[in-house]
C-alpha positions as a Python dict, from the first residue, in 0.01 Angstrom:
ca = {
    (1, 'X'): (0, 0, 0),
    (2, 'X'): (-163, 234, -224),
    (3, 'X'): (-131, 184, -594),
    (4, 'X'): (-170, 456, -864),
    (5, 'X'): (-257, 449, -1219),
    (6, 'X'): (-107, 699, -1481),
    (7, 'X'): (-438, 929, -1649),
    (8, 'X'): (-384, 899, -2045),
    (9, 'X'): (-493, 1214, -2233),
    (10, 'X'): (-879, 1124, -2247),
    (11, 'X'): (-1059, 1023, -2545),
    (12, 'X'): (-1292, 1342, -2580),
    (13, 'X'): (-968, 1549, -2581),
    (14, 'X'): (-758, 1323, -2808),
    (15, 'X'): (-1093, 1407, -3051),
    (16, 'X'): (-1045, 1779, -3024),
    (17, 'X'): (-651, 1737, -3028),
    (18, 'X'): (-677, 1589, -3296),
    (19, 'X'): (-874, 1881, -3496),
    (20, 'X'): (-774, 2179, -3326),
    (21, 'X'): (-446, 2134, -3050),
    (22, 'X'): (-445, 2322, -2769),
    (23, 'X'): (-205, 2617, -2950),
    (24, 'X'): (-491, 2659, -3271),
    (25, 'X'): (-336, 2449, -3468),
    (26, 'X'): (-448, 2129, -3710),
    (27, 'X'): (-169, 1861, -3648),
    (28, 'X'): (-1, 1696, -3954),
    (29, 'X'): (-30, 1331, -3930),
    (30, 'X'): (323, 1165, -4001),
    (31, 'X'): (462, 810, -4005),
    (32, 'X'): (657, 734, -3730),
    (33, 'X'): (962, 541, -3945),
    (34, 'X'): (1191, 444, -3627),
    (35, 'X'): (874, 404, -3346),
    (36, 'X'): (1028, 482, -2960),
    (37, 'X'): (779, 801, -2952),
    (38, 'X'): (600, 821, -2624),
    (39, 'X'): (251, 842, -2690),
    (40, 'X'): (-1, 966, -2427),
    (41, 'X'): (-304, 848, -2556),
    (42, 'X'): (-241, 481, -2497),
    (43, 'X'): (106, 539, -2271),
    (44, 'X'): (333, 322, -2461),
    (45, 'X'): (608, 368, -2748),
    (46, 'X'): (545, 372, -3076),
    (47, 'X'): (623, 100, -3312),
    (48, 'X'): (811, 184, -3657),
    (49, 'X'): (537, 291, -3944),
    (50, 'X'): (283, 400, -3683),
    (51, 'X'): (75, 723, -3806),
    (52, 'X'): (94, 933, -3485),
    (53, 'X'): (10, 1360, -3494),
    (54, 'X'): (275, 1541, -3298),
    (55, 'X'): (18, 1828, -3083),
    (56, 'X'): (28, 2135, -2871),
    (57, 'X'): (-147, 2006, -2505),
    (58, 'X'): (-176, 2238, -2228),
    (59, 'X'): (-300, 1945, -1983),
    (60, 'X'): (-306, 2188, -1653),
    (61, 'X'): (-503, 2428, -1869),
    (62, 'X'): (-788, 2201, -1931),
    (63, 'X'): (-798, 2039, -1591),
    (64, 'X'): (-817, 2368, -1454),
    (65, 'X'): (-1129, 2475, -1685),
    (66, 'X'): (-1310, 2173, -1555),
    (67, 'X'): (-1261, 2253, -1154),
    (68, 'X'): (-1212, 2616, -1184),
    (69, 'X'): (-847, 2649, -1078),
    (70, 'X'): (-662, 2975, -1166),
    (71, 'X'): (-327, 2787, -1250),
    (72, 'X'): (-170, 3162, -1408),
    (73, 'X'): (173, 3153, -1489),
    (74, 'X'): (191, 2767, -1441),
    (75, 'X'): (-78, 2691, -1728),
    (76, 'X'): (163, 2593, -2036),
    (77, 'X'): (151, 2427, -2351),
    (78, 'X'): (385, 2104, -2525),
    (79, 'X'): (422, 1911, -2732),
    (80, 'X'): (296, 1586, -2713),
    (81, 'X'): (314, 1292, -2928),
    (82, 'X'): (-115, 1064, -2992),
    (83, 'X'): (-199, 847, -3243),
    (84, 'X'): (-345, 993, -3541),
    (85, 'X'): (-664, 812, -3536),
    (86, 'X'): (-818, 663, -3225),
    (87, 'X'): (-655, 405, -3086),
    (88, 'X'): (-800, 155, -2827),
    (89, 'X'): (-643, 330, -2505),
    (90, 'X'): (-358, 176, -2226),
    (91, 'X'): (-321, -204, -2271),
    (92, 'X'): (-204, -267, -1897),
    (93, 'X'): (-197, -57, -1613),
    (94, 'X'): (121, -48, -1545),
    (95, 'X'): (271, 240, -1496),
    (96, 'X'): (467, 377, -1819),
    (97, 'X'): (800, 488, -1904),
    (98, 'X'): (929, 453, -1605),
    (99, 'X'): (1305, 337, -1729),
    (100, 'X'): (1456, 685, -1725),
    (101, 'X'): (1502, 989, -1478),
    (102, 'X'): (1164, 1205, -1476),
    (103, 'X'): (1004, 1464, -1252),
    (104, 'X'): (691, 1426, -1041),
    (105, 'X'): (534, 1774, -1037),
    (106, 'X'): (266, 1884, -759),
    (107, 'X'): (2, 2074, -800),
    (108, 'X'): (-286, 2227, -590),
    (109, 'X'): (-600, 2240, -589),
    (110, 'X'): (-563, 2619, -754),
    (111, 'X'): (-355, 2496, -975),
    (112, 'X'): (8, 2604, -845),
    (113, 'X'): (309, 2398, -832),
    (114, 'X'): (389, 2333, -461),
    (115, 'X'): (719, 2158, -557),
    (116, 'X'): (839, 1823, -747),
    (117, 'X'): (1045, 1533, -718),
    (118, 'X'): (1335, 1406, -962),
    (119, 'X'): (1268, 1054, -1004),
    (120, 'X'): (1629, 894, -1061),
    (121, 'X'): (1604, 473, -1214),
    (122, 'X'): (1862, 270, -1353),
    (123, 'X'): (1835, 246, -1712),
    (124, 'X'): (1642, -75, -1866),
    (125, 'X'): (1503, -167, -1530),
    (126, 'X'): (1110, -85, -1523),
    (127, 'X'): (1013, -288, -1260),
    (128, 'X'): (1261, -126, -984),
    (129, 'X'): (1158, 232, -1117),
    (130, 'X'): (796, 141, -1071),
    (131, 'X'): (841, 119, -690),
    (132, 'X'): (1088, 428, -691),
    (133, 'X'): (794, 604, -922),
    (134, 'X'): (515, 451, -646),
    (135, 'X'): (696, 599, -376),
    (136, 'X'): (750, 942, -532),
    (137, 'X'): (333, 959, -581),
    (138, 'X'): (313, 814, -191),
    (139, 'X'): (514, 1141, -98),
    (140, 'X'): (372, 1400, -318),
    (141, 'X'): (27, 1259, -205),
    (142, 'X'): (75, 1263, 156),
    (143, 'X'): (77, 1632, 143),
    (144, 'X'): (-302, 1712, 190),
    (145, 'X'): (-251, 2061, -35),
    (146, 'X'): (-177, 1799, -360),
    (147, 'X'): (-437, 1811, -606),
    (148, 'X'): (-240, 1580, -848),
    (149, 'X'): (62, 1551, -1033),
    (150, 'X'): (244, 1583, -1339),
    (151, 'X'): (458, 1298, -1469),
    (152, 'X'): (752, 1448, -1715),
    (153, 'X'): (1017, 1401, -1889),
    (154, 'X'): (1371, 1509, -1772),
    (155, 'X'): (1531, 1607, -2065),
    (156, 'X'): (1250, 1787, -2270),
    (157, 'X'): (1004, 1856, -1974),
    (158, 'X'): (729, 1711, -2186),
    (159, 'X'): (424, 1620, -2005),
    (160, 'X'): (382, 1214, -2020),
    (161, 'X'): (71, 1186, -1805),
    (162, 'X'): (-103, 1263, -1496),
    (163, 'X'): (-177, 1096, -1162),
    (164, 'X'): (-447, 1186, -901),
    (165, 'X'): (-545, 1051, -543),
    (166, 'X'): (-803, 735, -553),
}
């Protein structure tokens, strides 16, 4: 069986996010009172009093500038939640958030959507939703025209991270 491992937002980005976001703005660093934020620069939650920077991250946008996809209507910005200063990454590979409904978006290689997935788990039971997440990515992966994917959040449709083949 194939495994996959969620892409946090990479540390050469989180550097310019941090400055500049992706909508040309500088992010206000705030404490995080009640923690539960998702972050995507280490993929876990918050924890209450955490200084986190809420930013603008168009994460098709910048993938596409690196392999010269023309993802058009389908580039778009959110908002995403990173640490204010660097933090030391993932601590497992696990993947993350997985305890709630989300949507696996595909993408091509040019950068189009070429359909998704709603991921549907029982609340408060991560390790169940992991296979149901695994199989989703076994799916959208089978499909030869999949470039990678787009792991987000139902009820927002915030971008919480990225998966590609190998």
């Amino acid at each position: 069986m194939t495994t996959y491992s969620a892409r946090p937002i990479g540390a050469a980005v989180l550097k310019e996010l941090r400055d500049t976001d992706d909508a040309g703005r500088r992010p206000v660093p705030l404490t995080d009172e009640e923690g539960g934020s998702p972050l995507r620069c280490c993929l876990r939650r918050s924890e209450p009093g955490e200084r986190l920077c809420l930013v603008s991250y168009a994460p098709l946008r910048r993938w596409a500038a690196r392999t010269g996809a023309e993802p058009g209507p389908y580039d778009e910005t959110g908002p995403v939640f990173v640490h204010a200063d660097a933090c030391a990454g993932p601590a497992t590979d696990a993947l993350p958030f997985t305890n709630a409904h989300r949507t696996v978006r595909r993408y091509s290689a040019t950068g189009r959507i070429l359909g998704g997935r709603l991921v549907e788990t029982p609340s408060g039971t991560p390790s169940s939703s992991g296979e149901a997440f695994t199989e989703a990515f076994a799916e959208a992966f089978a499909d030869p025209e999949v470039a990678l994917v787009h792991v987000r959040a139902v009820e927002y449709g915030c971008f919480l991270y990225e998966v590609r083949r190998g």
